[in-house]
C-alpha positions as CSV (number, residue, x, y, z in Angstrom):
1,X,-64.6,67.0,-81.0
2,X,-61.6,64.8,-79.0
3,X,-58.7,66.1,-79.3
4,X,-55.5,63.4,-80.2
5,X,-54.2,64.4,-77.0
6,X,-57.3,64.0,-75.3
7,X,-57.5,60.5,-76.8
8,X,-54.1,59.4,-76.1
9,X,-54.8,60.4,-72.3
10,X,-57.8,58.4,-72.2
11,X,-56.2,55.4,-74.0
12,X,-53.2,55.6,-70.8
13,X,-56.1,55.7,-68.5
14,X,-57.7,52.8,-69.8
15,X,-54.4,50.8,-70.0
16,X,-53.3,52.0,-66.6
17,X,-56.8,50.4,-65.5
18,X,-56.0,47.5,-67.2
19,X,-52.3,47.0,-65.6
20,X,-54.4,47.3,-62.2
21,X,-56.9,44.8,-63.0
22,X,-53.5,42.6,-63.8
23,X,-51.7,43.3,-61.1
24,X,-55.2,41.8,-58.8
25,X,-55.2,39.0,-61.2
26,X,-52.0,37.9,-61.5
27,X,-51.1,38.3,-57.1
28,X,-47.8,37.9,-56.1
29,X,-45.1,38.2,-58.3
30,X,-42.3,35.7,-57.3
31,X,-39.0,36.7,-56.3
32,X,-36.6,36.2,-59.6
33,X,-33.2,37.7,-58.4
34,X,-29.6,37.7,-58.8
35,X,-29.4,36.2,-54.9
36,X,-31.8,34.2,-52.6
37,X,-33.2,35.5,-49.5
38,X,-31.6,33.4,-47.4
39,X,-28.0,34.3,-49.1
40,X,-25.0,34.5,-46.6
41,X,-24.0,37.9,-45.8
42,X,-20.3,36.6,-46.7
43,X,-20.3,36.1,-50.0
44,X,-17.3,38.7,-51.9
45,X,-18.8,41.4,-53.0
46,X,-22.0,41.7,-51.4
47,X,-22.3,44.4,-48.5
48,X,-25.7,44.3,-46.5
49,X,-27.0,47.6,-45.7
50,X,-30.2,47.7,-43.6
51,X,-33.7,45.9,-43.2
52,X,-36.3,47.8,-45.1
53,X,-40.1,47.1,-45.5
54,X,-38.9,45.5,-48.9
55,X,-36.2,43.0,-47.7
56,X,-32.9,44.0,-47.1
57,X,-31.0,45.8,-49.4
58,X,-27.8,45.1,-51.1
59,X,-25.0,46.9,-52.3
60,X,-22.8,45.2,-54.6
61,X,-19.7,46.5,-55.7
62,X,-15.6,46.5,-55.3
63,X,-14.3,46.6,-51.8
64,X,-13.1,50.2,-51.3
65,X,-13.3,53.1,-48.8
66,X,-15.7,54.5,-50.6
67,X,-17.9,52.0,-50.7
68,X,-17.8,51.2,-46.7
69,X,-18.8,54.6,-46.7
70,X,-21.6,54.5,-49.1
71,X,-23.0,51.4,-46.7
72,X,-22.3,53.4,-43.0
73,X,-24.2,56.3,-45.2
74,X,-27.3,54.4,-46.9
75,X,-27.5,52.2,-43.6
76,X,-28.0,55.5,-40.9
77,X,-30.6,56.9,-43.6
78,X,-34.1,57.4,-42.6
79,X,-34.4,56.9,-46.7
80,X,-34.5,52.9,-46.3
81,X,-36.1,52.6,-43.0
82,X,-39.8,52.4,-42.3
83,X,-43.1,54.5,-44.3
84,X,-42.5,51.3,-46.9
85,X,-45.7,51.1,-48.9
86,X,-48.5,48.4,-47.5
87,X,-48.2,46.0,-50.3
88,X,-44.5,44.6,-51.2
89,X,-44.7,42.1,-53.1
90,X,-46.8,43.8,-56.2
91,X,-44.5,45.6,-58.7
92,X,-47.2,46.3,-61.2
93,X,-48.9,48.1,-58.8
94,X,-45.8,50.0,-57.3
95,X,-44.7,50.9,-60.7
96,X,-48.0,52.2,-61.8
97,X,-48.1,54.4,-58.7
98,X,-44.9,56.2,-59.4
99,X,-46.5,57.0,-63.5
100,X,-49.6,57.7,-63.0
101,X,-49.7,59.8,-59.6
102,X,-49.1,63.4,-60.2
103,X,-46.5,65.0,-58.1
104,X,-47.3,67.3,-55.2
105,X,-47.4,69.7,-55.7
106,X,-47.2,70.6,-59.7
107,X,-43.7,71.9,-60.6
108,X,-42.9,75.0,-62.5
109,X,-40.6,74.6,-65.4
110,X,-38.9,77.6,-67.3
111,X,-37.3,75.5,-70.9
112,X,-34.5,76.6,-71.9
113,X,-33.5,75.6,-76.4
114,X,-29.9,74.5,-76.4
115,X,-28.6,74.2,-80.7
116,X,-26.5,71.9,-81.3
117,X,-23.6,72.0,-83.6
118,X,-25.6,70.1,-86.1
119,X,-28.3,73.2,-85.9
120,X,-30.5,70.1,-84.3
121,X,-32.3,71.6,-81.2
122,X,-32.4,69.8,-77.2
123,X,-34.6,71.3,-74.2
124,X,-33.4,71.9,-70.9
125,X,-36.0,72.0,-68.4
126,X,-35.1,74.0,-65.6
127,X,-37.5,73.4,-62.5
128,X,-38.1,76.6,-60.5
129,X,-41.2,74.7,-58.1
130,X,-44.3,75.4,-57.4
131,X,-42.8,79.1,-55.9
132,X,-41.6,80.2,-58.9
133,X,-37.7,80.5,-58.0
134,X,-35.1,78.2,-58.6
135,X,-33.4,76.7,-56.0
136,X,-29.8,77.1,-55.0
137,X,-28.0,78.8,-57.7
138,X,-23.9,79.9,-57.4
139,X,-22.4,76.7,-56.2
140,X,-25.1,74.3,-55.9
141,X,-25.0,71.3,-56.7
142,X,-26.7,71.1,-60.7
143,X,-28.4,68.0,-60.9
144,X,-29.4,66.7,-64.7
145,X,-32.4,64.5,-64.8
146,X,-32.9,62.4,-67.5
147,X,-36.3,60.3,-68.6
148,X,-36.8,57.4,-70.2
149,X,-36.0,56.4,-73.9
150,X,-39.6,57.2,-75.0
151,X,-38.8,61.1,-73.6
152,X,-41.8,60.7,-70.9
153,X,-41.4,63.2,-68.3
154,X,-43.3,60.4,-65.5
155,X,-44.8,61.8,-62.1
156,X,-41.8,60.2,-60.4
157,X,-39.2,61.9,-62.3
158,X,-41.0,65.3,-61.0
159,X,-41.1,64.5,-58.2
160,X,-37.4,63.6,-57.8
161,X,-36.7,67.0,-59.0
162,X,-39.2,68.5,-56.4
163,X,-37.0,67.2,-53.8
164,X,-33.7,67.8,-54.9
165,X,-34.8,71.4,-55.2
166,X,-36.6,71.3,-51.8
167,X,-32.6,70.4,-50.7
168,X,-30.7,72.8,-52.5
169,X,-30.0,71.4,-55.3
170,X,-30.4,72.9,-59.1
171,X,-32.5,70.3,-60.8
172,X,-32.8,70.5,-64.9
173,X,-34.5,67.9,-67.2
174,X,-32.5,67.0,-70.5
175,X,-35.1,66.6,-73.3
176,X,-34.0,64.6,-76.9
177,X,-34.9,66.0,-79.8
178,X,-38.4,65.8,-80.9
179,X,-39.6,64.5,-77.2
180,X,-41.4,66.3,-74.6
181,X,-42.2,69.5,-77.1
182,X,-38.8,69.8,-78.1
183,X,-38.8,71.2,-81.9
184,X,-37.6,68.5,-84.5
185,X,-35.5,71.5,-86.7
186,X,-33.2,68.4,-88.6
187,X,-34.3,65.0,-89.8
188,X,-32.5,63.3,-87.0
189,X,-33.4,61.9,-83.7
190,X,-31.1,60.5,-80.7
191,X,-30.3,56.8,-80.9
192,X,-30.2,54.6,-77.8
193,X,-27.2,55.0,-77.0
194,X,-25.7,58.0,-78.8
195,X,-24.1,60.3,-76.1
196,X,-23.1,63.2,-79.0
197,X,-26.6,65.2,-77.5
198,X,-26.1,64.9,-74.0
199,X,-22.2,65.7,-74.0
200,X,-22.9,69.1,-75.7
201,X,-25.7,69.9,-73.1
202,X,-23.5,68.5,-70.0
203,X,-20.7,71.4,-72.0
204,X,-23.2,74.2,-71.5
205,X,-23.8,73.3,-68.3
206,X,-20.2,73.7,-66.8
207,X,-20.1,77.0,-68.5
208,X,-23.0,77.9,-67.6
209,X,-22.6,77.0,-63.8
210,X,-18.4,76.7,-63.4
211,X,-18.5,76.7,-59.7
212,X,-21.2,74.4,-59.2
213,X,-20.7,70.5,-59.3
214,X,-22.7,68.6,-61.7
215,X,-24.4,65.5,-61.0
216,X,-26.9,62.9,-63.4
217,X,-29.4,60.8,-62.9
218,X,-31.7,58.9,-65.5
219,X,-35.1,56.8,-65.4
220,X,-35.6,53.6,-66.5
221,X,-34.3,53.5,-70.3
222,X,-33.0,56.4,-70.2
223,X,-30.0,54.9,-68.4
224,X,-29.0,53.7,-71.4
225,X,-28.1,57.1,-72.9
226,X,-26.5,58.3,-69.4
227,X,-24.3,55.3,-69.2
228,X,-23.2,55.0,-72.7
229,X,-21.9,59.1,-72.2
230,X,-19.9,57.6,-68.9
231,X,-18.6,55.0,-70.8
232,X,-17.5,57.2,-73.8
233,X,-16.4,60.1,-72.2
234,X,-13.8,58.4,-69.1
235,X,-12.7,60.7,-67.5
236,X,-13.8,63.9,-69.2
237,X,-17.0,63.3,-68.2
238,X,-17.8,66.6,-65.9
239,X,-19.7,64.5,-63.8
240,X,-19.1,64.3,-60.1
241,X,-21.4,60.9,-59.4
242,X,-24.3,59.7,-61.2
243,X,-27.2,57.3,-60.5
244,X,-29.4,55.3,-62.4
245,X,-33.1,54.3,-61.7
246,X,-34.2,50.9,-62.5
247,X,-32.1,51.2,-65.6
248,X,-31.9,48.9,-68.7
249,X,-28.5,47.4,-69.2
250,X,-28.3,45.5,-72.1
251,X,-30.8,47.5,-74.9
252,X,-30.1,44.5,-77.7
253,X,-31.7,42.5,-75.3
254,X,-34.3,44.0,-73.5
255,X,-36.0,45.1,-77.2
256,X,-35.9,41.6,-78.4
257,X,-37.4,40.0,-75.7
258,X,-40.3,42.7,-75.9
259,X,-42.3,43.7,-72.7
260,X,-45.8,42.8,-72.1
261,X,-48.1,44.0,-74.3
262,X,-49.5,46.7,-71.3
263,X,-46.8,47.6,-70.9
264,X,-45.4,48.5,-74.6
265,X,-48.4,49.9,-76.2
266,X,-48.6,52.6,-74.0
267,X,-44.5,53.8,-74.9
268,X,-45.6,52.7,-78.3
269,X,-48.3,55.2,-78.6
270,X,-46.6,57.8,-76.7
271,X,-43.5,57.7,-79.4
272,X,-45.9,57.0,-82.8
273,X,-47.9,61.1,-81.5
274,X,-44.6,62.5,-81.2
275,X,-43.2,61.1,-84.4
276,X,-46.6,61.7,-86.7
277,X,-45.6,65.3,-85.7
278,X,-42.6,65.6,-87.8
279,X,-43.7,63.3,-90.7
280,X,-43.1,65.5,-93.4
281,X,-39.3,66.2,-91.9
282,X,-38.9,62.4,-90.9
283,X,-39.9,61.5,-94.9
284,X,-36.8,62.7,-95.9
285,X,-35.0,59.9,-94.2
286,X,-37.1,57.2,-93.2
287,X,-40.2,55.4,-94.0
288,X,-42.8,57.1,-92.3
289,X,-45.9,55.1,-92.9
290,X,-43.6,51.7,-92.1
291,X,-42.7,53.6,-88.7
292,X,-46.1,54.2,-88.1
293,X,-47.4,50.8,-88.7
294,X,-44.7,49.6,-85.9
295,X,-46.4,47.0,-83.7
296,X,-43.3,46.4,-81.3
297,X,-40.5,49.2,-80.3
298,X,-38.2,46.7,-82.1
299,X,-39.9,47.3,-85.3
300,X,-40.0,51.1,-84.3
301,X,-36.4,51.7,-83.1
302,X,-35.3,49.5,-86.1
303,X,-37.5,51.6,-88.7
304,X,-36.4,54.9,-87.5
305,X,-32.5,53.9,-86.6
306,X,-31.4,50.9,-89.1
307,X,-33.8,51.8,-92.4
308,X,-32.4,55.4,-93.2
309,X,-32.6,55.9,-96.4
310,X,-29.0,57.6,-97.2
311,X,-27.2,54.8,-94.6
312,X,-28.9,51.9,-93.8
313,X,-27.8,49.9,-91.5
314,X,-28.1,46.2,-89.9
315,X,-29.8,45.8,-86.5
316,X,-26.7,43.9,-85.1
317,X,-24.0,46.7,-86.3
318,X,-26.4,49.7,-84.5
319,X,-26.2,48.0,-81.5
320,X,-22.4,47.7,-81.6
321,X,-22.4,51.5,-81.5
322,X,-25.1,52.0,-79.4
323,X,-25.6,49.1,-76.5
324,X,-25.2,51.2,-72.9
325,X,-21.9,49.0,-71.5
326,X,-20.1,48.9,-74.4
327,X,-17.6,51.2,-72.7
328,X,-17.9,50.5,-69.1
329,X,-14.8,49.9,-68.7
330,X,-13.9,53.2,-69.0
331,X,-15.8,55.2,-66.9
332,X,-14.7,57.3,-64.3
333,X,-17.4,58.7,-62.1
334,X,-19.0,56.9,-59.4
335,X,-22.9,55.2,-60.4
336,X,-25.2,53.9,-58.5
337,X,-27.5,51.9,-59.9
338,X,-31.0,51.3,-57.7
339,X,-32.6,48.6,-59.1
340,X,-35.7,46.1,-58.1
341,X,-34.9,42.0,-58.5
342,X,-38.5,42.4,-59.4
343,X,-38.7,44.5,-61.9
344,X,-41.2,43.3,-64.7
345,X,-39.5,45.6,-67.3
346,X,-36.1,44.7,-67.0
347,X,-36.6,41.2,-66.9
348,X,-35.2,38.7,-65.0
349,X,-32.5,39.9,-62.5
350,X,-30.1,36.5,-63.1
351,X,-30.0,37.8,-67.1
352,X,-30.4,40.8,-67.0
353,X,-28.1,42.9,-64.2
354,X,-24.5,42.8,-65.0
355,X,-23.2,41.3,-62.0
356,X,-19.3,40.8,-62.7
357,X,-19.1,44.7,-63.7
358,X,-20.0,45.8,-60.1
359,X,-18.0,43.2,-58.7
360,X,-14.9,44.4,-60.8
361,X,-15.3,47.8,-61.3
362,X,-14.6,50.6,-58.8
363,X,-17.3,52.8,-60.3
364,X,-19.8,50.9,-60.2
365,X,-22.3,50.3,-57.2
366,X,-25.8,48.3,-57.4
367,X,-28.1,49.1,-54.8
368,X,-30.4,45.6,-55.0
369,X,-33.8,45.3,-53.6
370,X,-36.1,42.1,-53.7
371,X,-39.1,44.4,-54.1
372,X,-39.8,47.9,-56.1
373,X,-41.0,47.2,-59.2
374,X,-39.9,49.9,-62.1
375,X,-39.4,53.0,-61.0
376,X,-41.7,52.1,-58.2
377,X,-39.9,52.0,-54.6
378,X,-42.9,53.9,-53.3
379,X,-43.6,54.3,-48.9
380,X,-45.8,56.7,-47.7
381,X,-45.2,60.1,-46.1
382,X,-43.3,62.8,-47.9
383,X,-41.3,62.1,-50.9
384,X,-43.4,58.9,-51.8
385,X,-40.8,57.1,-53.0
386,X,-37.9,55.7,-51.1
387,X,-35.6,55.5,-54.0
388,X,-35.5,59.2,-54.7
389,X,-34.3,59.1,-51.3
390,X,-31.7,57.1,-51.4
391,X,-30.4,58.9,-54.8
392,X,-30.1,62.2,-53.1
393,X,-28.5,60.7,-49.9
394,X,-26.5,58.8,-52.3
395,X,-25.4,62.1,-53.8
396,X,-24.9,63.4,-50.6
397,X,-22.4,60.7,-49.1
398,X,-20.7,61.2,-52.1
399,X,-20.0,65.0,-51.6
400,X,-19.0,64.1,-48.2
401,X,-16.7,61.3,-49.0
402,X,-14.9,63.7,-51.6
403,X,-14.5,66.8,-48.9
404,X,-12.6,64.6,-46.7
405,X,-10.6,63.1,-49.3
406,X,-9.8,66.9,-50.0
407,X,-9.0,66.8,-46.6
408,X,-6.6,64.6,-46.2
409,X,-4.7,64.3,-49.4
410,X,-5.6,68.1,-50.5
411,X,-7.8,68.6,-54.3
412,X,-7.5,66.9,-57.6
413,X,-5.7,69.1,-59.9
414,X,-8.6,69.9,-62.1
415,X,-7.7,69.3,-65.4
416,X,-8.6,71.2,-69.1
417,X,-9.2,70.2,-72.7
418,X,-8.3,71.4,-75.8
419,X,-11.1,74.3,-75.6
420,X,-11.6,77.6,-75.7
421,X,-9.4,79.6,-72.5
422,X,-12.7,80.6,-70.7
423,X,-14.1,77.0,-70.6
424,X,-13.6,75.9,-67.0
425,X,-11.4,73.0,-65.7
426,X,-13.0,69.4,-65.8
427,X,-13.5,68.0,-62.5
428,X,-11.6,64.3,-62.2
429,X,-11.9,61.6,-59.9
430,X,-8.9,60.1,-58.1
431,X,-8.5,56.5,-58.6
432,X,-7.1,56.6,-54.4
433,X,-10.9,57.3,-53.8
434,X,-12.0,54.5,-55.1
435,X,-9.4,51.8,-53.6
């Protein structure tokens, strides 16, 4: 007898076949970005970095020191230069190459259960490689890795955290409750964009690890939950920089317009096996068999989030508290944002990237590419995938740029909350760094 799980990997394989046969079918995908290829290198805003076997890359953002340095970094990186995958110009294809190709080689992972002050439980996934130690410890860098909305630890994101750990760093996933075999112990689950989860776990984190600095990074979707926390938590964030991969800006949107249909049954299934898990806890508060009968991730994210039975709520006033921008104005820490004008997740790159928010704030970097698909960027060789690359070199630059800062105008005077006396002081960025 079939196991559900062995069905549920068949039924993947059968759609990843089918987004293949698509991607040969449907050829090129046209070009639908926030700027031409032909665009002037002048326009305000807009700093070229390097030609690449995508196109050239773009960095837009707020003129600062920081961010000629982010653009003398990127640009002497072997990370956007040559090894580009043969085939360009077909992001179903780069996309699905990045989910469905295992990373080399397979990671160990020791999980750690974090309770929350709700008694609800998280996972922290800590990866130790394939050699069965950690990597760095002391003052490494901790990097926090974050998956997509529908809690899918992808090949890519793996992979990612195989490199960061083959360079030192400390690399942990953050699993939601209820996703990626993380016990469901209360009848709630993480919204969108509900930081409360991820706040607690980035707490731990700095206790856990006070000398080390602490840096994020999310995957598709799941930028919505790391951007929302930036945006909520200013400049009490912990963070030192953070960088998002292909992520989804504006969540109202992107679940209304609804991706294609090979692209949203496979989340869709992947969310109904984890959910049919925790029916009997989920009843108490939803309407199970209506959740289950979900034929969109609107009518699933509005089921579980907007019908509650003690607080229901309208789809309009859940996305006033949980859309990822609502608070970009007040973040603090540096993000880069890699994404793909491409991408056929996101959508259309006029509608969908936020343009005036990089061009106004000094936070905010987007790292633009005509070709990479979601979550794609993949070139041969080691690594795979280009992006991951240019993550960690971005994260490198960063810790660079802040040393000689240091240097120059001597350290931030950390800062603490109202906590307990052992918690250590919150790292803060200086707004000079960003000018």
């Amino acid at each position: 007898m079939v196991s559900p799980e062995g069905l549920v990997a068949a039924a993947v394989m059968l759609v990843g076949l089918g987004l293949l046969a698509l991607c040969l079918w449907a050829g090129r995908v046209e070009l639908a970005g926030a700027w031409g290829e032909e665009e002037e290198e002048e326009e305000e805003g807009i700093l070229f970095i390097t030609g690449d076997g995508c196109g050239r890359c773009r960095l837009l953002c707020k003129p600062s020191a920081l961010a000629q340095h982010l653009v003398r970094s990127l640009g002497r990186s072997a990370a956007l230069r040559g090894g580009h995958w043969p085939w360009p110009r077909w992001p179903r294809l780069q996309m699905l190459q990045q989910l469905l190709q295992p990373p080399e080689p397979e990671p160990a992972v020791a999980r750690e259960l974090l309770q929350m002050s709700d008694t609800g439980l998280v996972a922290l996934d800590w990866l130790v490689g394939p050699w069965g130690a950690a990597g760095g410890g002391g003052s490494s860098p901790v990097l926090l890795l974050i998956p997509n909305a529908a809690g899918k630890v992808t090949g890519g994101l793996l992979q990612l955290g195989l490199r960061a750990l083959e360079r030192g760093f400390t690399p942990v996933i953050f699993n939601r409750r209820g996703h990626n075999g993380c016990p469901l112990t209360t009848p709630r689950l993480q919204p969108f964009g509900d930081p409360r989860d991820l706040r607690e776990a980035v707490a731990y984190l700095r206790c856990r690890h006070p000398g080390a600095p602490l840096l994020a990074v999310s995957e598709g979707s799941g930028s919505g939950l790391l951007l929302a926390y930036l945006g909520e938590s200013g400049s009490s964030s912990r963070l030192a920089a953070a960088a998002c991969i292909s992520p989804i800006f504006r969540g109202r949107d992107w679940f209304e317009a609804r991706l294609p249909w090979l692209y949203e049954w496979p989340l869709l299934l992947h969310l109904k096996q984890g959910l049919s898990r925790y029916a009997r806890s989920l009843a108490e508060v939803v309407d199970v068999e209506k959740l289950l009968r979900s034929r969109s991730l609107r009518d699933l994210e509005e089921s579980l989030f907007c019908g509650t039975k003690p607080r229901p709520t309208t789809w309009e006033t859940y996305w006033d508290r949980n859309e990822p921008l609502r608070d970009a104005d007040e973040a603090a820490v540096p993000v880069l944002c890699l994404c793909s004008a491409d991408d056929p997740v996101r959508g259309s790159a006029a509608r969908s990237l936020p343009l005036e928010l990089f061009r106004t704030s000094p936070y905010f970097f987007l790292l633009l590419t005509p070709h990479g698909g979601h979550c794609g960027f993949p070139r041969r060789g080691p690594g795979r995938c280009w992006g991951h690359e240019a993550v960690l070199e971005y994260f490198r630059a960063m810790a660079e740029f802040l040393r000689a800062e240091e240097r120059r105008k001597g350290p931030p005077r950390p800062r603490r909350l109202g906590g307990p006396i052992g918690e250590p002081p919150i790292f803060t960025w200086q707004r000079s760094y960003t000018r």
